[in-house]
VOGUFI-492374 format. One record per residue (C-alpha): residue in three letters; x, y, z. Coordinates in steps of 0.25 Angstrom, whole numbers, padded with zeros to 4 digits, always signed. Example, Ala and Ser with C-alpha at 12.3 -4.5 7.8 and 13.67 -1.06 7.14 Angstrom:
BEGIN
ALA+0049-0018+0031 SER+0055-0004+0029 
//
This chain:
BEGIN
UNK+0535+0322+0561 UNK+0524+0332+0558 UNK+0525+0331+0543 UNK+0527+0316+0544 UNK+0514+0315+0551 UNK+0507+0324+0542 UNK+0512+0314+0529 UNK+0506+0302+0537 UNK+0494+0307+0540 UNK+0494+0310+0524 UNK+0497+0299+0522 UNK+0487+0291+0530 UNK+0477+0298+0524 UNK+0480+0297+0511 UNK+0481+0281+0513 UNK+0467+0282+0520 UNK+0459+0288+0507 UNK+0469+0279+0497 UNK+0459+0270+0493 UNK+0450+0281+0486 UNK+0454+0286+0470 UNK+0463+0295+0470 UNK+0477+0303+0462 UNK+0487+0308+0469 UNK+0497+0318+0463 UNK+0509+0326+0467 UNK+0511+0342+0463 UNK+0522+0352+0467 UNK+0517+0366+0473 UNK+0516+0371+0457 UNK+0507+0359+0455 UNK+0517+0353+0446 UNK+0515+0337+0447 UNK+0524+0329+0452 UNK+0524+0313+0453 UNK+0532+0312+0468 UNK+0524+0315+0478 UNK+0539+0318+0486 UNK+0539+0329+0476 UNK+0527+0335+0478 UNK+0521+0348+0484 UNK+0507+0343+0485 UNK+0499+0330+0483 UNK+0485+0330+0476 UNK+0476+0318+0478 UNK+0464+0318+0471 UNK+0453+0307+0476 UNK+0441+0302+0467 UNK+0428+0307+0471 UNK+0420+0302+0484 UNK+0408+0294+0482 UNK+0396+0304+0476 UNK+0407+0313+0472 UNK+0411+0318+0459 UNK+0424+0327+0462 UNK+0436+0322+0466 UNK+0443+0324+0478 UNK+0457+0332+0478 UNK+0466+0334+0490 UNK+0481+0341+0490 UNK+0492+0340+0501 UNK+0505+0346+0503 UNK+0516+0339+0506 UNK+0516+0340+0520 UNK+0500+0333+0521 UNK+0494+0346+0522 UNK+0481+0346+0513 UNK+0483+0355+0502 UNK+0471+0356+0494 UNK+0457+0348+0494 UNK+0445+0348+0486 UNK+0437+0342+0475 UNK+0443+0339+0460 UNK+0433+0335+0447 UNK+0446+0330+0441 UNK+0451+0315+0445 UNK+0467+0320+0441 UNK+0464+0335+0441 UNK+0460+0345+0450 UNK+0449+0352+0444 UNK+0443+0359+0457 UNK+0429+0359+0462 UNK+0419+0361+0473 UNK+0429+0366+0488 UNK+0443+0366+0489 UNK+0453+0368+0499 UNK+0467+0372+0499 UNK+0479+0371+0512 UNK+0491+0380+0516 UNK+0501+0370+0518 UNK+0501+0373+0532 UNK+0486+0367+0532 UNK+0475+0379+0531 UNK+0466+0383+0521 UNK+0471+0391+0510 UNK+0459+0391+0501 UNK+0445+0386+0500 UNK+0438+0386+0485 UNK+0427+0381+0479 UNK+0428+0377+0465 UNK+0420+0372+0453 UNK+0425+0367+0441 UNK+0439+0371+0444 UNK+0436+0387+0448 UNK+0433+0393+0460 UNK+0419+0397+0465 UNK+0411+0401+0478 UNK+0420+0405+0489 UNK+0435+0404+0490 UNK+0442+0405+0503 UNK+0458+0410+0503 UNK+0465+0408+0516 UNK+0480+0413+0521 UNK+0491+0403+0526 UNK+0487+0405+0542 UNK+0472+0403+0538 UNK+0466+0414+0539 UNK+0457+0420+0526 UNK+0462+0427+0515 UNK+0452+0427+0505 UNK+0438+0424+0501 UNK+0433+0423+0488 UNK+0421+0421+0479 UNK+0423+0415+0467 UNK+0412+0416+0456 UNK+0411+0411+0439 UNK+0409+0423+0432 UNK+0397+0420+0422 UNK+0402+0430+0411 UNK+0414+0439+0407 UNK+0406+0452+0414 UNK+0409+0445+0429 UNK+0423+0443+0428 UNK+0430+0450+0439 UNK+0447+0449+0440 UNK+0445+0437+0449 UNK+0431+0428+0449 UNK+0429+0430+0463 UNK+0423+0439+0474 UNK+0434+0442+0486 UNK+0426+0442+0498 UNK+0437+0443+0508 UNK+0452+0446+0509 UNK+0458+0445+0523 UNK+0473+0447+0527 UNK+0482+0435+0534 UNK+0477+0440+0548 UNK+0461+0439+0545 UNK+0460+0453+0541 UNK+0448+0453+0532 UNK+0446+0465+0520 UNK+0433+0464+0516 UNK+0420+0463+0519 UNK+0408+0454+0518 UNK+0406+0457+0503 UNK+0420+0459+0499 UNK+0423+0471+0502 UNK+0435+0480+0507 UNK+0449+0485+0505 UNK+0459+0473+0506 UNK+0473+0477+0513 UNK+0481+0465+0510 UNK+0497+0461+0513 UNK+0502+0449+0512 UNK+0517+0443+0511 UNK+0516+0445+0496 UNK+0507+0456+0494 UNK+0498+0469+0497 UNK+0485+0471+0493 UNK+0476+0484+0493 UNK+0463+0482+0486 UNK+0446+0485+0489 UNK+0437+0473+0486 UNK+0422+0478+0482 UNK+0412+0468+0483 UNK+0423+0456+0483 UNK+0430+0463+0470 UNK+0444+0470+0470 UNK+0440+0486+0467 UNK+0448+0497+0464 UNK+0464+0498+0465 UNK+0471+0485+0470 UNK+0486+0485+0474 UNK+0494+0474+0477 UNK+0508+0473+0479 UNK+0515+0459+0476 UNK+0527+0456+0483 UNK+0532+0447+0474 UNK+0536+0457+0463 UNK+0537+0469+0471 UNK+0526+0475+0464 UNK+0512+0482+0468 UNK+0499+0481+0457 UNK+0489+0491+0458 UNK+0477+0483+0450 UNK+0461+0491+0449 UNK+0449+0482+0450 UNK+0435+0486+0448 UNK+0426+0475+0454 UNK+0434+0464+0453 UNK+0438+0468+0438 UNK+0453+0471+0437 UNK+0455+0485+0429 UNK+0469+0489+0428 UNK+0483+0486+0437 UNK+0497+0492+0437 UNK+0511+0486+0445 UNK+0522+0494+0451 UNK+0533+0486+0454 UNK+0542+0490+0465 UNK+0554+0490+0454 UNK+0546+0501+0447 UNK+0540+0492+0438 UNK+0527+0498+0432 UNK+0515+0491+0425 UNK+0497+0491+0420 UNK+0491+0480+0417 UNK+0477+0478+0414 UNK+0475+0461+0417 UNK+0479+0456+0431 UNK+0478+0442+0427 UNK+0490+0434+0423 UNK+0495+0433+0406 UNK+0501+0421+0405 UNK+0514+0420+0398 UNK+0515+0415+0385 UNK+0526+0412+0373 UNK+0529+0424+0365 UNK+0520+0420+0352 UNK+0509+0413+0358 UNK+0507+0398+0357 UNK+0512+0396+0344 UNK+0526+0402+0344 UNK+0527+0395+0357 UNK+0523+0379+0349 UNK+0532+0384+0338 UNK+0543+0386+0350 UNK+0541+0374+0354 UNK+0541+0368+0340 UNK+0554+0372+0338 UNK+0561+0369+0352 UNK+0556+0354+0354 UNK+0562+0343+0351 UNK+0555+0330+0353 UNK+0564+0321+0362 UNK+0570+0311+0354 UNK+0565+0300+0364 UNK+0553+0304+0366 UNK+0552+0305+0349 UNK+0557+0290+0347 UNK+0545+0286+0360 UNK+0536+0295+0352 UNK+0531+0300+0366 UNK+0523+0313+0364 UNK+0516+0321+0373 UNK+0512+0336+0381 UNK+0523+0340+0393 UNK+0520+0350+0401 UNK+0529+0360+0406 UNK+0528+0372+0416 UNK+0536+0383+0417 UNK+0538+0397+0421 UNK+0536+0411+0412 UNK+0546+0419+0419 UNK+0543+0436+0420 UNK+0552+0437+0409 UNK+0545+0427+0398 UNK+0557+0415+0402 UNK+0553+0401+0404 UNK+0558+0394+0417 UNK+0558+0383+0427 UNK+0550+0371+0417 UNK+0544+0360+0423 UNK+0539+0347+0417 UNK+0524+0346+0422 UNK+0519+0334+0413 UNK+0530+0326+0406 UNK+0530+0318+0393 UNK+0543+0312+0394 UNK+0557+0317+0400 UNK+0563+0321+0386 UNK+0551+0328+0382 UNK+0551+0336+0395 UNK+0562+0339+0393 UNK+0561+0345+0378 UNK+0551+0352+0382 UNK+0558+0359+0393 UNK+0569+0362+0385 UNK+0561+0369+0375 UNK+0555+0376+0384 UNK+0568+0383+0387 UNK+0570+0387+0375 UNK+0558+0395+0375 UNK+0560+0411+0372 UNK+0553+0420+0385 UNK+0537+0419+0385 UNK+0528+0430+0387 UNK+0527+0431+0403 UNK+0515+0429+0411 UNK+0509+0445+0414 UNK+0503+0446+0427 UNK+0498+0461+0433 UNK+0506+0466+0421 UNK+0521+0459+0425 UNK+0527+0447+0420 UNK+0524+0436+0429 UNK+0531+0422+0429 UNK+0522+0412+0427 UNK+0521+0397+0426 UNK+0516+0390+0414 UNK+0515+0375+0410 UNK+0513+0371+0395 UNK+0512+0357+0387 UNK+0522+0356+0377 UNK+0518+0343+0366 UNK+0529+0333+0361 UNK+0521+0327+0348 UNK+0529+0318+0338 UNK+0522+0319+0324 
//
C-alpha cells in the first residue's frame, strides 16, 4: 500500500503541472534509453522554462516516486547542466549538492553518505592556464567518515584516516590538496596503491596486489582502450566485415547506429547493446561484426587493465 501511495501521489502531480511544455523520457540505471516506462530505472522530465526564465527545468525520479535528481538544463532535449543541482539516494536524502556552469562544476560542492550525514566538501575552480592545473580541479575542504567524524580543519587541513565497505584511505590534505604519500586499498581487486602528491599535483604511484602482483605508473588517470592500429585499422576492420543487409540495401535506408559495449581487462568485447537503432537488420550487422573483432588495447587505470564501457557510431552508407 505504501508504494502504491507513493505512484499516486506521482501521479497527481505530474497531472497537476501537465499542461506546461515539457519531454518525458525513460533510462535504465547505465542511462541507456529506453522507450517503456515499465522498463525503466529512472524518468527524466524536462519542462520549458518559467516565465523571465531562460533555462529549463529538469527533474528525475526513481521508480518508486522518490526524486532523483532536480535542476536547471540549457538544453530543451538534453541535459547540459547549470546554475544548482541536487541529487537523492533512493531512500530520499541528499546525496550531492553542485553548482554548475556551462555543464562543469564550480563554487562549492557538497557530497553526502546514504544515512545523511556529510562526506565531503569541495571547491571546485577553472584553471586559467596549464601552470594551475592540480590532479583534480578543486579544493578538498572537508573529508568526514559515516559517523560525522570530521578530518580536517577550517582551511583543509589534516591527516584523513578513512574505511569504508570498499576501501581504506591514508592520506595528509595541505591547504585543501593531497600531499605526500597516499595509500588506498581497493577491495574490489584485492589490491593496495601507494600514490605521492605534492600540492595537489600527482608525482608517481605503484600497486601491490594481494596475489603478488607488482606495478609504477606515472598517470592516474584513466587510458581508454582502443583498436590495435588506431582508427584506421579499426574502419578497414569494419570495411571488411560489414555486409549491408540486403533489405535495408533494396529500401536504400542508411544511417549511424550506435552500439555500447564492454572492453574486458584482457582487450575482448562483450555484452553489446544497441543504444540508437537504424533498422533491425542493420543492428544486427553491426553487432555481428562487432564480434568478429580481434581484442582491443584495454583501458589502463593506476597501471592495471581495467574493464571499461565504450559506445561508438558505426555508418551504413550505400554509394
Amino acid at each position: 500500500m505504501k508504494y502504491f501511495f507513493t505512484l499516486l501521489i506521482f501521479f497527481i502531480a505530474f497531472g497537476a503541472i501537465a499542461q506546461k511544455r515539457q519531454n518525458v523520457y525513460f533510462f535504465k540505471e547505465n542511462g541507456r534509453s529506453v522507450k517503456e516506462r515499465d522498463s525503466a530505472d529512472f524518468i527524466r522530465i524536462i519542462r520549458e522554462p518559467d516565465s523571465g526564465l531562460v533555462n529549463y527545468e529538469l527533474i528525475e525520479y526513481y521508480k518508486n516516486g522518490n526524486v532523483k535528481r532536480k535542476g536547471y538544463t540549457t538544453l530543451p532535449k538534453g541535459v547540459r547542466l547549470e546554475g544548482l543541482a541536487i541529487s537523492f539516494y533512493k531512500n530520499g536524502k541528499k546525496k550531492s549538492v553542485n553548482n554548475y556552469q556551462q555543464n562543469k562544476l564550480i563554487g562549492t560542492s557538497n557530497q553526502f553518505y546514504e544515512n545523511g550525514n556529510l562526506r565531503e566538501t569541495r571547491l571546485y575552480t577553472i584553471a586559467t592556464n596549464e601552470n594551475d592545473l592540480k590532479e583534480e580541479n578543486y579544493k578538498t575542504l572537508q573529508v568526514c567518515d559515516t559517523t560525522g567524524n570530521k578530518f580536517l580543519d577550517s582551511i583543509g587541513n589534516g591527516d584523513v584516516n578513512l574505511e569504508t565497505k570498499t576501501n581504506r584511505i591514508r592520506g595528509m590534505y595541505k591547504e585543501g590538496y593531497k600531499d605526500g604519500l597516499w595509500t588506498e586499498y581497493v577491495a574490489e581487486d584485492k589490491t593496495t596503491y601507494e600514490e605521492l602528491y605534492k600540492t595537489g599535483k600527482f608525482v608517481s604511484g605503484k600497486f601491490i596486489s594481494d596475489n603478488g602482483e607488482k606495478g609504477n605508473y606515472v598517470n592516474k588517470v584513466l587510458a581508454l582502450p582502443y583498436f590495435k592500429g588506431g582508427k584506421e585499422a579499426f574502419s578497414d576492420f569494419l570495411k571488411r566485415n560489414i555486409k549491408y543487409p540486403s533489405d535495408a540495401r533494396a529500401n536504400r535506408i542508411e544511417g549511424n547506429v550506435l552500439i555500447s559495449f564492454f572492453v574486458e581487462e584482457d582487450g575482448s568485447l562483450s555484452n553489446f547493446k544497441v543504444v540508437k537503432s537504424v533498422t533491425s537488420s542493420i543492428d544486427e550487422e553491426a553487432v555481428r561484426a562487432l564480434r568478429f573483432s580481434p581484442k582491443w588495447m584495454p583501458a589502463i587505470q593506476r597501471g592495471k587493465p581495467t574493464k571499461t564501457s565504450i559506445t561508438i557510431p558505426i555508418s551504413f552508407k550505400l554509394y
